[in-house]
Chimera marker file (.cmm) of the C-alpha trace (Angstrom):
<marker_set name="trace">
<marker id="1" x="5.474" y="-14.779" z="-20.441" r="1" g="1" b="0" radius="0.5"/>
<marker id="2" x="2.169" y="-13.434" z="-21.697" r="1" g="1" b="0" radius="0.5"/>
<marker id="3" x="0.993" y="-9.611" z="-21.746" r="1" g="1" b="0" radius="0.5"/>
<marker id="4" x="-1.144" y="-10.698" z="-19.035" r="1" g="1" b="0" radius="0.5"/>
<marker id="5" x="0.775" y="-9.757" z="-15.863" r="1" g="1" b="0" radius="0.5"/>
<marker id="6" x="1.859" y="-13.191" z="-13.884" r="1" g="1" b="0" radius="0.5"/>
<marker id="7" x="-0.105" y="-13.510" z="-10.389" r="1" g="1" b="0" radius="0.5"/>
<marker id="8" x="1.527" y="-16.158" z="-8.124" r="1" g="1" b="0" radius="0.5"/>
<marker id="9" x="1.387" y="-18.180" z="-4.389" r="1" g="1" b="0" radius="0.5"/>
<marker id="10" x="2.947" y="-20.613" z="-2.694" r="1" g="1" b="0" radius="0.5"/>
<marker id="11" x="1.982" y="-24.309" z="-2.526" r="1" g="1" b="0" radius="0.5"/>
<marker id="12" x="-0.465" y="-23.885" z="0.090" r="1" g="1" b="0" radius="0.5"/>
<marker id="13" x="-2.199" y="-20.770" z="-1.221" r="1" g="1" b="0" radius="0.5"/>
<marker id="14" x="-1.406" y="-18.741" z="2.086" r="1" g="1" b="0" radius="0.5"/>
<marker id="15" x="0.938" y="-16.279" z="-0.076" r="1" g="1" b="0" radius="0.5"/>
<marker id="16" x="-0.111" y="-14.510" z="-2.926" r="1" g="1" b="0" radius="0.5"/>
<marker id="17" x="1.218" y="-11.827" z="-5.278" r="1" g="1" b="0" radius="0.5"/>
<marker id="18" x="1.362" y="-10.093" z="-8.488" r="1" g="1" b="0" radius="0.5"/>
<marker id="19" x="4.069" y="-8.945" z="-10.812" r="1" g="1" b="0" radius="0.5"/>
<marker id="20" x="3.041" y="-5.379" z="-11.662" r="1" g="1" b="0" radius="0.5"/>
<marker id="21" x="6.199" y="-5.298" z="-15.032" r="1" g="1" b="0" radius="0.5"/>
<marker id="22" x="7.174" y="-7.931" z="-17.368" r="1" g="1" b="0" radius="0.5"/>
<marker id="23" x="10.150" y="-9.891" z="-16.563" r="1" g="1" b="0" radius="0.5"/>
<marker id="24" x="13.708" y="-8.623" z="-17.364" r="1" g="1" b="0" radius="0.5"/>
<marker id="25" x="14.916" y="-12.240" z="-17.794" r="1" g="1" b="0" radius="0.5"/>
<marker id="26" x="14.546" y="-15.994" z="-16.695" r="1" g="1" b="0" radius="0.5"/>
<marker id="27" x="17.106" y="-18.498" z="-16.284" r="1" g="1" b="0" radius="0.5"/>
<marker id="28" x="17.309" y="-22.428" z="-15.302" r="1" g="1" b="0" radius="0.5"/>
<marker id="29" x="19.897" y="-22.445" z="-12.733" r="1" g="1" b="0" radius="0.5"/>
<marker id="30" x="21.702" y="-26.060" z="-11.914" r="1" g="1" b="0" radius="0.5"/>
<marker id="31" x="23.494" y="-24.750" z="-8.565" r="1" g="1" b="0" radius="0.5"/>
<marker id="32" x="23.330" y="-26.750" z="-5.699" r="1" g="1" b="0" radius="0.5"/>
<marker id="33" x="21.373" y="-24.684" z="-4.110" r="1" g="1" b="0" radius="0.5"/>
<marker id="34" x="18.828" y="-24.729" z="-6.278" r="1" g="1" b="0" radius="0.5"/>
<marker id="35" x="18.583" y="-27.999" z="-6.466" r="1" g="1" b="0" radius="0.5"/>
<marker id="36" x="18.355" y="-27.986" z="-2.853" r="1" g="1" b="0" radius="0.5"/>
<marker id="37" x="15.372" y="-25.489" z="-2.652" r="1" g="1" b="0" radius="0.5"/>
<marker id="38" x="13.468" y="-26.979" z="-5.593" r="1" g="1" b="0" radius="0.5"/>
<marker id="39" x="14.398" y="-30.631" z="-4.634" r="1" g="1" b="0" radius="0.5"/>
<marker id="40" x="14.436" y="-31.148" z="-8.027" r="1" g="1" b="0" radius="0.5"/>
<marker id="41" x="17.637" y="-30.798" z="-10.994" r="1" g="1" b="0" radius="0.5"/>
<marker id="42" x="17.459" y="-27.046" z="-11.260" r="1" g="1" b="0" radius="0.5"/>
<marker id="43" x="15.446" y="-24.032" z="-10.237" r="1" g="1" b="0" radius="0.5"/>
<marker id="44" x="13.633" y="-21.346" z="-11.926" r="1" g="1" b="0" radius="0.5"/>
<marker id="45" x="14.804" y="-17.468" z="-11.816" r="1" g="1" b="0" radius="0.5"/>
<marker id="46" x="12.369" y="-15.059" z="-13.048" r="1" g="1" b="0" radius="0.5"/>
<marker id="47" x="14.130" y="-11.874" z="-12.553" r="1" g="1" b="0" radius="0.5"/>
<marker id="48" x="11.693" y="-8.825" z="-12.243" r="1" g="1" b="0" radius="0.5"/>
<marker id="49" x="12.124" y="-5.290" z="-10.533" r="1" g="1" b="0" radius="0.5"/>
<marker id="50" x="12.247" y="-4.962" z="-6.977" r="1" g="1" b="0" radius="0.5"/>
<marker id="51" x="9.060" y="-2.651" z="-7.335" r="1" g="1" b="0" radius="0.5"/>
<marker id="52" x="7.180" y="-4.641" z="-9.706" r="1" g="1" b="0" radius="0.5"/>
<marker id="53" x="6.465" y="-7.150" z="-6.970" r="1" g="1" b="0" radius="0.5"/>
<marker id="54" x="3.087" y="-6.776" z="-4.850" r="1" g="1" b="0" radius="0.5"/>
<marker id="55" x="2.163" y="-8.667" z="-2.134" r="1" g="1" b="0" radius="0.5"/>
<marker id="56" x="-1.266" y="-9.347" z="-2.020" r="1" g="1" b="0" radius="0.5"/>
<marker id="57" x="-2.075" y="-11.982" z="0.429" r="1" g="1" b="0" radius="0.5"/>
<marker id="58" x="-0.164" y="-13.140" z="3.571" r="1" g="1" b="0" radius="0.5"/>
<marker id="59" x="3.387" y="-12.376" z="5.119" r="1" g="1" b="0" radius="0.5"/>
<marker id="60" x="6.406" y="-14.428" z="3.869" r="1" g="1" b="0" radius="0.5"/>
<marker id="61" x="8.979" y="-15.224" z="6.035" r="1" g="1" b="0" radius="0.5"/>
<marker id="62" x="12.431" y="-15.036" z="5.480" r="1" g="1" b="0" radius="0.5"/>
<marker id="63" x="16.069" y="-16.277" z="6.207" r="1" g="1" b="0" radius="0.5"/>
<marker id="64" x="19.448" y="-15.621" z="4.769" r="1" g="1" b="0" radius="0.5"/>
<marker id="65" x="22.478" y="-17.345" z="3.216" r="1" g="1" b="0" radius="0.5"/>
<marker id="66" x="26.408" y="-16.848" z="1.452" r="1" g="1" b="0" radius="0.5"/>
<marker id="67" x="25.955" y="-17.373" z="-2.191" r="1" g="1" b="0" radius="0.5"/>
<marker id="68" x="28.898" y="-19.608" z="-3.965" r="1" g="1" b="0" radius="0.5"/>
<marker id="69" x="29.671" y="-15.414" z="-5.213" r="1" g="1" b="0" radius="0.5"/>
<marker id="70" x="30.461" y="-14.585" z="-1.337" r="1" g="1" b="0" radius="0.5"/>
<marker id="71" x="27.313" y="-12.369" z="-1.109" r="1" g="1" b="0" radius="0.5"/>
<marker id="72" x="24.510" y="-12.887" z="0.674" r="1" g="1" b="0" radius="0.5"/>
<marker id="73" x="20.794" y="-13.895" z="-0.224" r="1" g="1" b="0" radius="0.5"/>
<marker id="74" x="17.742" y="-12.753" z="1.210" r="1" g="1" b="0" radius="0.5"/>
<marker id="75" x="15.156" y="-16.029" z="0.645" r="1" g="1" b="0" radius="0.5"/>
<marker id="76" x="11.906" y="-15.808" z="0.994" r="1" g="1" b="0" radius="0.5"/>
<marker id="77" x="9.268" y="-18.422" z="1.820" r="1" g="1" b="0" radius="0.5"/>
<marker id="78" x="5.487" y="-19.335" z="2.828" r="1" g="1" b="0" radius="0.5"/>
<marker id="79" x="5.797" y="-19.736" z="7.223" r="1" g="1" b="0" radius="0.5"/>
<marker id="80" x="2.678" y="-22.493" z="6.036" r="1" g="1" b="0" radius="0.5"/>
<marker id="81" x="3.939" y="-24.653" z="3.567" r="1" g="1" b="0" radius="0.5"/>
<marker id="82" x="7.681" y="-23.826" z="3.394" r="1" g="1" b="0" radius="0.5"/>
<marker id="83" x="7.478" y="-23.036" z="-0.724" r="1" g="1" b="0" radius="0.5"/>
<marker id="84" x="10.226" y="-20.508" z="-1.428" r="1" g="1" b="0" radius="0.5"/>
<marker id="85" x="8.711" y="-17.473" z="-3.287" r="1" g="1" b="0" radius="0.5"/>
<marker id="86" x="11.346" y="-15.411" z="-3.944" r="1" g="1" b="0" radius="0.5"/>
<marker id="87" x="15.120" y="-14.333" z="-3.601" r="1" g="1" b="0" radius="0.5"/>
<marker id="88" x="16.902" y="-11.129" z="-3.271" r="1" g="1" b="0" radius="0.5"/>
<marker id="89" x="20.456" y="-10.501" z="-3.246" r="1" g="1" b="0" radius="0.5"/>
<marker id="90" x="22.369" y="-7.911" z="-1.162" r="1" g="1" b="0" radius="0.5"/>
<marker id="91" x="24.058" y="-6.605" z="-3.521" r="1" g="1" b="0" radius="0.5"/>
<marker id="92" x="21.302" y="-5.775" z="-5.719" r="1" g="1" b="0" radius="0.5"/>
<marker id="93" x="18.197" y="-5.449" z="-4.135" r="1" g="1" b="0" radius="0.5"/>
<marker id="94" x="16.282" y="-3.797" z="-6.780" r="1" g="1" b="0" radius="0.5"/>
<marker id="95" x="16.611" y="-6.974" z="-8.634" r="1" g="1" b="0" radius="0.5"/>
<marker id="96" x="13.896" y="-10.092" z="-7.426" r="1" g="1" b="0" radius="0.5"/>
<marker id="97" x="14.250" y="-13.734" z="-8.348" r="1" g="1" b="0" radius="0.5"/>
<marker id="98" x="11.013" y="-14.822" z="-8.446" r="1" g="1" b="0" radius="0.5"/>
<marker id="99" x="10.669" y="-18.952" z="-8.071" r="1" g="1" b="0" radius="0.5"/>
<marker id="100" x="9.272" y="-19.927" z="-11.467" r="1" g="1" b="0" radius="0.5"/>
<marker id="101" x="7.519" y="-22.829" z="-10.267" r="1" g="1" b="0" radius="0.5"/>
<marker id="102" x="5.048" y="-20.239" z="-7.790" r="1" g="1" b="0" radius="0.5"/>
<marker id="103" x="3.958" y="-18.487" z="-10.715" r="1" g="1" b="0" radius="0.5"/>
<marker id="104" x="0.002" y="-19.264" z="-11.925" r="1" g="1" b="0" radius="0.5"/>
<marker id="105" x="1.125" y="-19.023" z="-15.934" r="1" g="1" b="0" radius="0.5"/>
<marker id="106" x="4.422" y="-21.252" z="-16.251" r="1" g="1" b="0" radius="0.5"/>
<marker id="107" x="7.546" y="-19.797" z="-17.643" r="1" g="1" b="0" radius="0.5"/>
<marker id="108" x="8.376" y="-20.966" z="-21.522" r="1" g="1" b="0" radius="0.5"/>
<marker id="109" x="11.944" y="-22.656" z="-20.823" r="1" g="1" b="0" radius="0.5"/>
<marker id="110" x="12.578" y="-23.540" z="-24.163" r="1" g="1" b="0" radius="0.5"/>
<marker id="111" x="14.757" y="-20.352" z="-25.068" r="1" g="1" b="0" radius="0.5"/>
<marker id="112" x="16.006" y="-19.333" z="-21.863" r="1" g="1" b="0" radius="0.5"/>
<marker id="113" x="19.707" y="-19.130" z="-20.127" r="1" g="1" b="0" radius="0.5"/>
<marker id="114" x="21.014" y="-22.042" z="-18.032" r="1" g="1" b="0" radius="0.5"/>
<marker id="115" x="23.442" y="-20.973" z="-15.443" r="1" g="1" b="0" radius="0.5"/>
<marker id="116" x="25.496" y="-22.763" z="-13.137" r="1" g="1" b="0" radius="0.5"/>
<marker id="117" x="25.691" y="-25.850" z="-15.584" r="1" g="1" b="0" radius="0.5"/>
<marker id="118" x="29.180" y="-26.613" z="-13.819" r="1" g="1" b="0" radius="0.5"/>
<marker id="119" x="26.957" y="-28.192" z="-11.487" r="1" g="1" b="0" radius="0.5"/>
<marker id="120" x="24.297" y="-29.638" z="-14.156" r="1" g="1" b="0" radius="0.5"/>
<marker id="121" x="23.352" y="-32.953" z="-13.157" r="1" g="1" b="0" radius="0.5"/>
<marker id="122" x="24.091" y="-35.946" z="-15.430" r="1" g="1" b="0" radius="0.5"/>
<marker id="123" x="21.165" y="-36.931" z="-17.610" r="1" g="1" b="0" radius="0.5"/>
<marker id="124" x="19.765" y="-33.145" z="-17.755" r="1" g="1" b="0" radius="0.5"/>
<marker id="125" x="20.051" y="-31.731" z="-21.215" r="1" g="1" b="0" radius="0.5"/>
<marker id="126" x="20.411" y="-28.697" z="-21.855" r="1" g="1" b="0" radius="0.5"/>
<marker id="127" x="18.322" y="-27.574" z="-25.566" r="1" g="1" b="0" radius="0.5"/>
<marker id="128" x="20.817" y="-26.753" z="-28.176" r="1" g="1" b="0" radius="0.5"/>
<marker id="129" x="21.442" y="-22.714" z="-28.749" r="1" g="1" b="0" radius="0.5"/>
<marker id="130" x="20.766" y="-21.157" z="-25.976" r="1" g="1" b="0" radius="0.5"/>
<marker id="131" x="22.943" y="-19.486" z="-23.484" r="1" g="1" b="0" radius="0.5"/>
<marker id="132" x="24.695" y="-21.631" z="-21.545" r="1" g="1" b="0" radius="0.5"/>
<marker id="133" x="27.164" y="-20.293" z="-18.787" r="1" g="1" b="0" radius="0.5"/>
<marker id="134" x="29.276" y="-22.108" z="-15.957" r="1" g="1" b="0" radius="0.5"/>
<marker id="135" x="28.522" y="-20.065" z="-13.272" r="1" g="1" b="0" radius="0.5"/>
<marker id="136" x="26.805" y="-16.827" z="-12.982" r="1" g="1" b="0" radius="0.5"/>
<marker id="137" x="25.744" y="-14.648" z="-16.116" r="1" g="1" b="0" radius="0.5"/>
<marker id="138" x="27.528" y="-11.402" z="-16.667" r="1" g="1" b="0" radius="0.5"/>
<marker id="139" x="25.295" y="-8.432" z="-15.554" r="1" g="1" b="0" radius="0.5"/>
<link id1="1" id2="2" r="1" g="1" b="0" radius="0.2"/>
<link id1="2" id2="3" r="1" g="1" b="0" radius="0.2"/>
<link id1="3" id2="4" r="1" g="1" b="0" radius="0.2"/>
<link id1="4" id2="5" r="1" g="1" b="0" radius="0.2"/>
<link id1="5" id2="6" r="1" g="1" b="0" radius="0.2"/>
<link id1="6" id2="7" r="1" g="1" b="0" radius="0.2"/>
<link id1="7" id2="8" r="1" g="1" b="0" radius="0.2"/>
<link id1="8" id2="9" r="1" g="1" b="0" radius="0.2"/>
<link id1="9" id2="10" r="1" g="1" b="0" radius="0.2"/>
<link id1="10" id2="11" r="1" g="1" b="0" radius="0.2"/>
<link id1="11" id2="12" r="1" g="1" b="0" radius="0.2"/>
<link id1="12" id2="13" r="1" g="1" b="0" radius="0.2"/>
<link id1="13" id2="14" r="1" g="1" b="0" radius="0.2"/>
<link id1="14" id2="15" r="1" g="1" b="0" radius="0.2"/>
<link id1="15" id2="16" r="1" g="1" b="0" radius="0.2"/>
<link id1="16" id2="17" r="1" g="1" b="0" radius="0.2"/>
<link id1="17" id2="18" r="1" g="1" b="0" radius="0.2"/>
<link id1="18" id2="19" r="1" g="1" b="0" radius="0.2"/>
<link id1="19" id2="20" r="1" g="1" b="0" radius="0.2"/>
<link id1="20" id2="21" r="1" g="1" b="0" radius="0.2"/>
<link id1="21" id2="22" r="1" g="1" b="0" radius="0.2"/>
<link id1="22" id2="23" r="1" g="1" b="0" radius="0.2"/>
<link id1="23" id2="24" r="1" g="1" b="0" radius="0.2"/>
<link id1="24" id2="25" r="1" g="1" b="0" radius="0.2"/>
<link id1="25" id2="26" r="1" g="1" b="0" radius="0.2"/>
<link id1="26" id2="27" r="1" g="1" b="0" radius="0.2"/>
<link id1="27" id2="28" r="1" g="1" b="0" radius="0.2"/>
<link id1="28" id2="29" r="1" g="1" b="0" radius="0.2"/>
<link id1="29" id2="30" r="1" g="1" b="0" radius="0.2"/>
<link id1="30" id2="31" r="1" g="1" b="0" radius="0.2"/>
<link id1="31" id2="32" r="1" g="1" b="0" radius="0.2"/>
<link id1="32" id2="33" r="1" g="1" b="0" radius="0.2"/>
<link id1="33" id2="34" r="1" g="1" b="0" radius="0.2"/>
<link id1="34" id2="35" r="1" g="1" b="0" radius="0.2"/>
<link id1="35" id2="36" r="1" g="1" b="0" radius="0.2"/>
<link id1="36" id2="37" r="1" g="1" b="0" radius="0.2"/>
<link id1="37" id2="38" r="1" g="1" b="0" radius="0.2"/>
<link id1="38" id2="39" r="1" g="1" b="0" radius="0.2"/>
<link id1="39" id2="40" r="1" g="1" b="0" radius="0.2"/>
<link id1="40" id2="41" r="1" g="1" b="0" radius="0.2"/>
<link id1="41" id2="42" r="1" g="1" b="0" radius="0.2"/>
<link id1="42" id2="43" r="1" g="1" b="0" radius="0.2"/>
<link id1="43" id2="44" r="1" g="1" b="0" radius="0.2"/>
<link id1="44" id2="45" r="1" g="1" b="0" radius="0.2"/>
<link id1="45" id2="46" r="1" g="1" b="0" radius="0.2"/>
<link id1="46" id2="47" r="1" g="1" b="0" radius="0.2"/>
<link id1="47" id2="48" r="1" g="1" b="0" radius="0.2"/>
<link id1="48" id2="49" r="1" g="1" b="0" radius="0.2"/>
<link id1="49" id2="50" r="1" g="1" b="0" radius="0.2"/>
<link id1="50" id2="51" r="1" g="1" b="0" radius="0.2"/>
<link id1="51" id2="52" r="1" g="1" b="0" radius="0.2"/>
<link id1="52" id2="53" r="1" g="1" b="0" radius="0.2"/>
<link id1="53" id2="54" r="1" g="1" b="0" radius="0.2"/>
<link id1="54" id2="55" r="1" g="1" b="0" radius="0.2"/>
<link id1="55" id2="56" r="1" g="1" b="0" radius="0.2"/>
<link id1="56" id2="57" r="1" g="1" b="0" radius="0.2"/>
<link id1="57" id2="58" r="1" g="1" b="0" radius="0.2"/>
<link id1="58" id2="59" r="1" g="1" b="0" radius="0.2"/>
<link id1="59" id2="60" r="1" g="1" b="0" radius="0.2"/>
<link id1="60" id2="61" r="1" g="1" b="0" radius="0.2"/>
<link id1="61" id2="62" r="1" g="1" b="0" radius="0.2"/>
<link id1="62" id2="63" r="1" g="1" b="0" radius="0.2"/>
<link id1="63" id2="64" r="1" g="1" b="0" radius="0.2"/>
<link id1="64" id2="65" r="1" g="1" b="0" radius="0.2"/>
<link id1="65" id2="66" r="1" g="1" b="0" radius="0.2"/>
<link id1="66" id2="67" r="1" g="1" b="0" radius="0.2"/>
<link id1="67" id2="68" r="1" g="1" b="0" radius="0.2"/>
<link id1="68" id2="69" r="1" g="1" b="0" radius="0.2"/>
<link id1="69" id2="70" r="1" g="1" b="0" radius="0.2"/>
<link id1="70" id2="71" r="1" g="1" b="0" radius="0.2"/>
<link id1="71" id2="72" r="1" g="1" b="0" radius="0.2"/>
<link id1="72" id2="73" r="1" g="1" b="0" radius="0.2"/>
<link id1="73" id2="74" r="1" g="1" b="0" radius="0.2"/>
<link id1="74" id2="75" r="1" g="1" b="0" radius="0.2"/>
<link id1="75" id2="76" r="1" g="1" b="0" radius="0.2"/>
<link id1="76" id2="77" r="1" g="1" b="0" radius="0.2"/>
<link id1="77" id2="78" r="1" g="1" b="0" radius="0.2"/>
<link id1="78" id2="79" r="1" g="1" b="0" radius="0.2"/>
<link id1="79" id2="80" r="1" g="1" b="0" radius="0.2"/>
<link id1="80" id2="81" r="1" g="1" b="0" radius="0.2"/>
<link id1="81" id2="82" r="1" g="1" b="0" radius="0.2"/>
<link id1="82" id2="83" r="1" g="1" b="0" radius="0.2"/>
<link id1="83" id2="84" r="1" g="1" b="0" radius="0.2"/>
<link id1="84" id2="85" r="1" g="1" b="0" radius="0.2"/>
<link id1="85" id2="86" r="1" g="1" b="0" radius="0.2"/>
<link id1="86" id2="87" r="1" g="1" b="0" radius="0.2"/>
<link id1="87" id2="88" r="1" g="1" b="0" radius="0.2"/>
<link id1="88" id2="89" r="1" g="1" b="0" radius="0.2"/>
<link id1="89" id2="90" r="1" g="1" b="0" radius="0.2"/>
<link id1="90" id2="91" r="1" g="1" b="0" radius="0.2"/>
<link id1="91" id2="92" r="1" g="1" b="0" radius="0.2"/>
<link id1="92" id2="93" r="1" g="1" b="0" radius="0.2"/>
<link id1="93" id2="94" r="1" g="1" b="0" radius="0.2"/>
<link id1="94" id2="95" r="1" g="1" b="0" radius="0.2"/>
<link id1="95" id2="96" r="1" g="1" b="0" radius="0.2"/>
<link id1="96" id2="97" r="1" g="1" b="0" radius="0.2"/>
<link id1="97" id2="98" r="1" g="1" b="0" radius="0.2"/>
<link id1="98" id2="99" r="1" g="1" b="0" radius="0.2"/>
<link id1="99" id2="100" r="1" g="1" b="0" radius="0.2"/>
<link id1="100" id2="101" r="1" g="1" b="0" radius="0.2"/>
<link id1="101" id2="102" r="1" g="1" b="0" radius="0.2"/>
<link id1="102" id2="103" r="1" g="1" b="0" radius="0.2"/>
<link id1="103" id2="104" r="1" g="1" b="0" radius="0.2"/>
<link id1="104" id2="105" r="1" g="1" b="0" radius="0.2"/>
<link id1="105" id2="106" r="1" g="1" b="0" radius="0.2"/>
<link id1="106" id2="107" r="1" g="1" b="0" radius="0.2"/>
<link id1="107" id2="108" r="1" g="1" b="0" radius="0.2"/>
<link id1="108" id2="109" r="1" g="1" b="0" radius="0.2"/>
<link id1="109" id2="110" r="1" g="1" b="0" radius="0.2"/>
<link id1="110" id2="111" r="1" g="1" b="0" radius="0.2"/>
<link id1="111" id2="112" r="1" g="1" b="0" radius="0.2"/>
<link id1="112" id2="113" r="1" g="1" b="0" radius="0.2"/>
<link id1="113" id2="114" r="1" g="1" b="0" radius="0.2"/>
<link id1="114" id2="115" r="1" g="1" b="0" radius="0.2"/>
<link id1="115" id2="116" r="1" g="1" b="0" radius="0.2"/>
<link id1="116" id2="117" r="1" g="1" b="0" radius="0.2"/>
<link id1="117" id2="118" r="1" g="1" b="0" radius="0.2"/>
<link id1="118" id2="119" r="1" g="1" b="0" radius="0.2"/>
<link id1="119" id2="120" r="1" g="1" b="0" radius="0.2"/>
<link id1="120" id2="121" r="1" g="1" b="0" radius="0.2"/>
<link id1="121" id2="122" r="1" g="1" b="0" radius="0.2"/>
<link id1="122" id2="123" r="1" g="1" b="0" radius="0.2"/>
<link id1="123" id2="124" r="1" g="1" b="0" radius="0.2"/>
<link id1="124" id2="125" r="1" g="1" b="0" radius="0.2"/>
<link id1="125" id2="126" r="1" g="1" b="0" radius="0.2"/>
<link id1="126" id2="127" r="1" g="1" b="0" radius="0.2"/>
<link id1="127" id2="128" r="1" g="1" b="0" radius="0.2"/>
<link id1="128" id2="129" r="1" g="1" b="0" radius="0.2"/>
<link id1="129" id2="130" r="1" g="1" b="0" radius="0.2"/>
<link id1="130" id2="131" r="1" g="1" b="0" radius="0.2"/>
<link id1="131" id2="132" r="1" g="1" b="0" radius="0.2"/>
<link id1="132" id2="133" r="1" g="1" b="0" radius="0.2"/>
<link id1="133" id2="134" r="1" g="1" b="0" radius="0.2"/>
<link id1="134" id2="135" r="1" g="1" b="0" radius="0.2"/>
<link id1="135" id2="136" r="1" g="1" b="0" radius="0.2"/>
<link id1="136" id2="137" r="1" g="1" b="0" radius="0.2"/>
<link id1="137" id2="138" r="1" g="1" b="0" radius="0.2"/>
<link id1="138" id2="139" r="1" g="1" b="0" radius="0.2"/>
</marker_set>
């Protein structure tokens, strides 16, 4: 990320905030879940403060699911469009997992953690030296 502090929104534009602190940490997560969410081979974790997130535009909605862990999840999404924003686990809800793909400045991957490559799809390579782990990253 740059010095510039991210803004983002959701597909639609009806949801839009700012990241008031610089991110503690992004990873590419190949869960199924992710790839569920993103429709895509993996999703995007920018993990910021719970405090350094401002809403500044509209009123996400939100629903909740078990994580593969046996917590729960706290997802958050645009009632227009249906882009998920952001994420917040139960068990540490100072902690926000920001959707990379919402924010206006896109996330360098090319040095960042991949998580949940247990589940990595074939044909989705993973750049050589960076952390790699086969399920969730020690906190």
């Amino acid at each position: 990320m740059t010095s510039t502090l991210p803004h983002g929104q959701c597909q639609c534009g009806a949801v839009r905030f700012r990241l008031n602190g610089e991110p503690i940490e992004t990873y590419v997560c190949h869960c199924r879940e992710c790839q569920k969410q993103s429709s895509s081979a993996f999703g995007i974790s920018v993990i910021v403060q719970g405090g350094d997130l401002q809403l500044l535009q509209g009123s996400p909605k939100q629903w909740a699911r078990r994580t593969d862990t046996g917590g729960m999840l706290d997802c958050y999404f645009c009632p227009e469009c249906g882009s998920r924003l952001w994420h917040i686990g139960n068990d540490n809800p100072d902690r926000v997992s920001v959707k990379g793909g919402t924010l206006d400045t896109a996330p360098d991957l090319s040095e960042v953690a991949h998580i949940w490559t247990i589940r990595r799809l074939d044909g989705v390579i993973i750049p050589d030296g960076v952390p790699t782990y086969k399920k969730e990253p020690p906190r």
